[in-house]
Every structure is written in structure tokens, then in C-alpha cells.
N, C-alpha and C positions, 0 to 999 in steps of 0.2 A: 141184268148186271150191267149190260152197256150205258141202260137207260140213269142208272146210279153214277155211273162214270164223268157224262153227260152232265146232270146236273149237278155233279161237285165241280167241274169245269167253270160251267156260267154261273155257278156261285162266288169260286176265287175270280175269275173274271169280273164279275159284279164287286167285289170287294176290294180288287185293284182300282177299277174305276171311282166307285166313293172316292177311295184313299186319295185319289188324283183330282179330283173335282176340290175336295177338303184343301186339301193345299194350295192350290191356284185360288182357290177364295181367300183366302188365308195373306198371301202374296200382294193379295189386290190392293185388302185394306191398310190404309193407310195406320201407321203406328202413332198412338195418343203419347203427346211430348209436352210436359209440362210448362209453365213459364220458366224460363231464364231467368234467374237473378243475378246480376252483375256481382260480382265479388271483387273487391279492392285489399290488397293485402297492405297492409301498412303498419312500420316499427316504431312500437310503440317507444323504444329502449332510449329514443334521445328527447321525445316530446312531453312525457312523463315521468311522474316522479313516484310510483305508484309503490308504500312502502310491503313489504310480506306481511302477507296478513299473522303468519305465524313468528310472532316477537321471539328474541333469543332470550331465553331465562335467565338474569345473571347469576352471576357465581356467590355464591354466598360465602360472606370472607369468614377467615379463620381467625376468632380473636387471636391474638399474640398473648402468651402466657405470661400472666403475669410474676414480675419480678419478686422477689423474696427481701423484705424491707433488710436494709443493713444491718448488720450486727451491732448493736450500741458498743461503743466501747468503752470499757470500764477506766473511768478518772484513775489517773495516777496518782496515787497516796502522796500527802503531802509530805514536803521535807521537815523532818523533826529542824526544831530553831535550836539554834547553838543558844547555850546558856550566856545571860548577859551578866558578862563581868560588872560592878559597880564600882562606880567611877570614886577615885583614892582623891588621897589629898596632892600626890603627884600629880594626877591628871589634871585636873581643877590649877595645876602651877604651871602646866607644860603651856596648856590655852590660854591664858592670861599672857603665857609670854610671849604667844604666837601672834594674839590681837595688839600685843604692844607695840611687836615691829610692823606689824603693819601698818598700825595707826602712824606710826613713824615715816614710811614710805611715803604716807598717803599727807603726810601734814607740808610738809615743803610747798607743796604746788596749791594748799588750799589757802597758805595764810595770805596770798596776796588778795586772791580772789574773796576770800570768806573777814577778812580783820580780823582775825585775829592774834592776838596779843604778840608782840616782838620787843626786841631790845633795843629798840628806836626809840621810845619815848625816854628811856636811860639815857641815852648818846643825848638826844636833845636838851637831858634834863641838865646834863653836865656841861652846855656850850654855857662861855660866857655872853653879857650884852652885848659887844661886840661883832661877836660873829653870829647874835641871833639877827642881830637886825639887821645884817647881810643878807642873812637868808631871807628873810622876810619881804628885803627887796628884790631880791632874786626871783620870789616866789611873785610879785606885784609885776615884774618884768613878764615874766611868763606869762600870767593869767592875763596881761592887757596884748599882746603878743598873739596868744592863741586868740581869743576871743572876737579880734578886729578882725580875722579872717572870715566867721559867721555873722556881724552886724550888720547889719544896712542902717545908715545915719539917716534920722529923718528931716531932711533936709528940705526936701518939698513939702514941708506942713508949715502953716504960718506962724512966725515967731519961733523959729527953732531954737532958740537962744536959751529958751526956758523947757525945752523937754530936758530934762534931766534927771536921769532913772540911776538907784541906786537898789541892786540885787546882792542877794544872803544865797548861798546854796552850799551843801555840803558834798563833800567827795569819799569815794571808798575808797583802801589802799592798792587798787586797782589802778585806780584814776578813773574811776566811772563815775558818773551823778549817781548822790544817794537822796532820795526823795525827789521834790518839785522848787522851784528856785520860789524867793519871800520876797517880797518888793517892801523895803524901809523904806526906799521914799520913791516920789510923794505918798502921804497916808492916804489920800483921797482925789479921785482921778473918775470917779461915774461919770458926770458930769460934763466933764472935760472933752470931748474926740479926740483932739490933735495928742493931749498927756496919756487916755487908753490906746492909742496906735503907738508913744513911743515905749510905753510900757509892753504891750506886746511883742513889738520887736527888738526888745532887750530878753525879755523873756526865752523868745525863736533861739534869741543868739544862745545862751545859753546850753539849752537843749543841743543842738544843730552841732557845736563844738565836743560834746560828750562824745570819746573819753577825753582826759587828760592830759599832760605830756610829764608831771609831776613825777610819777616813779620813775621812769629812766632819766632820769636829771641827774648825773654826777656831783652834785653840790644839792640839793635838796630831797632827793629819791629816798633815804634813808631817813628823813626827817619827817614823819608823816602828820605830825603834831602842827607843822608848818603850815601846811597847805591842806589841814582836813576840813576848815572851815572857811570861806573866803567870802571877802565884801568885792564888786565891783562898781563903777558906778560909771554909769554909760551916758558921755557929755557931748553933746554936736559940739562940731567944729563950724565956724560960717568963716 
């Protein structure tokens, strides 16, 4: 029994020892350490633009319901037409009377403008010789009067002596020119330069002096037979 004792002793003794050898070995060896790799941490948040991979799904819109077309609205029935009265022998009398004063209104202020017809040719018909040929001069005072204010005398062409232009032209009861003035004489002036320039500027005067001063003439104004038709005849002076 001792000897049993004995060798369980230097058994756990032996097995302390291993244990103690195991570890000091163990101790000695140096520990296997990998390489180092440097790590650098770096944010990426302001050098990149790097978008999520997972995109946001948009929203799928709601159509808007559609509107319900207007109601048509029903046309208003026409207005029945008032029955037409047919026009009497009254009516047909009342409008004639009505176009008459108007025409009446409207005639004063057209006969000087328009000629027509007055009871001036009466008055004239009943002067005697006397007092026609008064007027007549009256009228020849006037017409040379008015007319020396639009001439120019051709005085700087050679031989003035002999331009001597004699013009026809009629007048409205206005005293306006009626038509284009007529040259009686000379008949024949083609030819001629110095007698086609004073003919021209007999002609100028003519026109150039349109209107008249004939109507408001207190002595011939009402005489229109007087002065409807007039000769002039446009003679230098040297």
C-alpha cells in the first residue's frame, strides 16, 4: 500500500512537471503576427457624388377626374312677330309729307351750291337796259379786279405788245369755276412759245382766282344770268 502511495506521488509530481515544462515552452515561442496593413480612414461625403444605388420609386399620379361636359342649353324659343299692319292710303300721305319738309330743310343751303333754279332769272328778266348794262359793268369791274390779283403779265417775253389772250369760262352759283376755261383767242398758238406761255398764264390766272366774289355782290349777287358766263381778255401793259 505504501508502495501505491509512492507512485501516485511521482506520478502527480511527474505531471506537474510536464505541465511546467509545457508552458515555459509555450512562453518562449515567440507569437506569429501577421503583416500590418495601413488603414487610412477617409470621408468620402464631400469628394463624392456617389448616388444610392436603390432609386426612389415615383409616385404614380392620380389622374384628375374628368369633368362632366356642360349641360347644352336649350335655345330660347323665338319671339312670335307682331302681325304687320299694311301700310293705308294715310300712311303712304303722312311719308310724302314728311320727305317734303325735309326736302325743304335741305333745299336752301343746296341751291347755291347745286344751281339750281331761283327767281333770279325773273328779277333779271324784268331789269330794264339801263340797269342791265350797269350790271354788266359792274360784273366787267369785278372780273378784271379779281382776276389782276392771280396774273403775272408777260412782260419779259419778246414783243409783249402782241400776247393777247382772250378767255371764256363759266361759273356756278357759288362762284366756283364750272368746267376748264376756252381760249377764243388767238385760234392758233403751237407754234408760237412766247403766245403758248401767255396763254398759259392766263389760263394759271384763271384757275388760281377760283372762287368768285359774284354772289355776295350787293348789286349783282342775285343776278346770276349776269355773271354765269364771262369773256376776259388778258392784255400787257408795256
Amino acid at each position: 500500500m505504501r508502495a501505491g502511495v509512492i507512485v501516485s506521488i511521482v506520478g502527480h509530481i511527474g505531471a506537474v512537471m510536464m505541465t511546467m515544462l509545457a508552458w515555459e515552452a509555450r512562453s518562449e515561442m515567440p507569437a506569429e503576427i501577421g503583416n500590418v496593413v495601413p488603414v487610412e480612414i477617409v470621408d468620402v461625403a464631400e469628394e463624392s457624388n456617389v448616388q444610392a444605388l436603390a432609386e426612389q420609386v415615383p409616385e404614380e399620379e392620380t389622374p384628375a377626374p374628368e369633368e362632366a361636359p356642360p349641360a347644352e342649353e336649350e335655345p330660347a324659343p323665338a319671339p312670335t312677330p307682331a302681325p304687320q299692319r299694311r301700310a293705308t292710303a294715310a300712311d303712304e300721305f303722312d311719308l310724302a309729307a314728311v320727305s317734303g319738309l325735309i326736302d325743304k330743310q335741305k333745299t336752301p343751303g343746296r341751291q347755291r351750291q347745286e344751281g339750281a333754279p331761283s327767281d333770279r332769272n325773273q328779277r333779271s328778266a324784268g331789269l330794264g337796259t339801263a340797269e342791265r348794262a350797269s350790271m354788266e359793268d359792274r360784273v366787267r369791274s369785278l372780273t378784271r379786279a379779281h382776276l389782276m390779283r392771280c396774273w403775272r403779265m408777260p412782260v419779259d417775253l419778246p414783243e409783249p405788245e402782241r400776247l393777247v389772250v382772250t378767255l371764256e369760262f363759266d361759273l356756278n352759283r357759288n362762284g366756283t369755276l364750272n368746267g376748264q376755261p376756252r381760249v377764243t383767242n388767238p385760234r392758233n398758238y403751237t407754234f408760237d412759245p412766247s403766245m403758248r406761255t401767255a396763254v398759259e398764264a392766263a389760263v394759271r390766272a384763271v384757275r388760281q382766282c377760283d372762287p368768285y366774289p359774284f354772289p355776295d355782290d350787293p348789286a349783282v349777287g342775285e343776278h346770276f344770268d349776269t355773271w354765269a358766263r364771262l369773256e376776259f381778255t388778258f392784255r400787257p401793259r408795256i
